[in-house]
N, C-alpha and C positions, 0 to 999 in steps of 0.2 A: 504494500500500500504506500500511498505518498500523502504526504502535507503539502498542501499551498497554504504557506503563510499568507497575512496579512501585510502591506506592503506600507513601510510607515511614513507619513505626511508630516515634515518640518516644518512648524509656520511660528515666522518673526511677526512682531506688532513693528509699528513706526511709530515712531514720537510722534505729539501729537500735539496743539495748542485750540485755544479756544480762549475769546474775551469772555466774564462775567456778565451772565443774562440770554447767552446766545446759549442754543443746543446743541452737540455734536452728535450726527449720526454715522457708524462705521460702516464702510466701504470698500470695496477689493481696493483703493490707493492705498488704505490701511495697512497691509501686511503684506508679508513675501511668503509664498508656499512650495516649501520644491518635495521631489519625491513623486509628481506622482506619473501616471506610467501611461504610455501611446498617446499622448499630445491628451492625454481627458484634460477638465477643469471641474473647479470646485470653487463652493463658496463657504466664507469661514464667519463665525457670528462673534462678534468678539463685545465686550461691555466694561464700562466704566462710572464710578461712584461721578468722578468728574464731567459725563456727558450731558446731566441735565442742568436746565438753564438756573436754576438754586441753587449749584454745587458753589460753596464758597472760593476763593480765591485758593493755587496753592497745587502740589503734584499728587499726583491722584495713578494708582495702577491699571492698566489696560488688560484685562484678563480674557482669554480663552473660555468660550462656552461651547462650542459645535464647529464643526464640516459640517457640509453636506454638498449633495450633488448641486451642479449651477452651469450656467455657463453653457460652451458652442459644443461641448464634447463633455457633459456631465459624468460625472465617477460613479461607479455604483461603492456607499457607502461601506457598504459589509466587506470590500475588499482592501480596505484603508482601516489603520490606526494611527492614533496619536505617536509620532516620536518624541518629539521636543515642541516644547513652547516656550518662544522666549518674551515675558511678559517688558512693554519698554511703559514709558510713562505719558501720561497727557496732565501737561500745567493749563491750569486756570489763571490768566490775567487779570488786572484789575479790568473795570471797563471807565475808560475815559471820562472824564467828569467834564463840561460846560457849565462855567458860569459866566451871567449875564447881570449886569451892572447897571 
């Protein structure tokens, strides 16, 4: 008999910024995914404390929640595991203040 492993998927976050009051939603710019196999694609879910428009000022972790299939040549999931994640960070700026005199 034989094993066909599982074929494992590396995916980086990318730094990431955002002003105070604004939302960040993540998107394949977000990360790098290598590992996976005959030109397929995939799409990766990634989240953060810092994405919503309340998160106060300040760096905030980008973590890893899902793959899934996406994309011109979608993966079938059950053939793919997690190898590494490498979690980077998304800072919160202040947001500009105007005053008017």
């Amino acid at each position: 008999t034989y094993t066909i492993a599982r074929a494992p998927l590396n995916i980086s976050a990318i730094d990431q910024s955002k002003i105070y009051g604004d939302t960040l939603t993540f998107d394949s710019a977000d990360y790098t995914i290598t590992g996976l196999k005959h030109n397929q694609t995939a799409v990766v879910n990634l989240t953060s404390a810092g994405a919503a428009d309340t998160a106060p000022v300040g760096p905030y972790a980008i973590n890893f929640v899902s793959f899934a299939a996406g994309g011109a040549t979608p993966i079938n999931p059950a053939n793919y595991i997690l190898g590494t994640y490498t979690s980077k960070i998304l800072t919160v700026t202040p947001a500009p203040l105007t005053v008017t005199i």
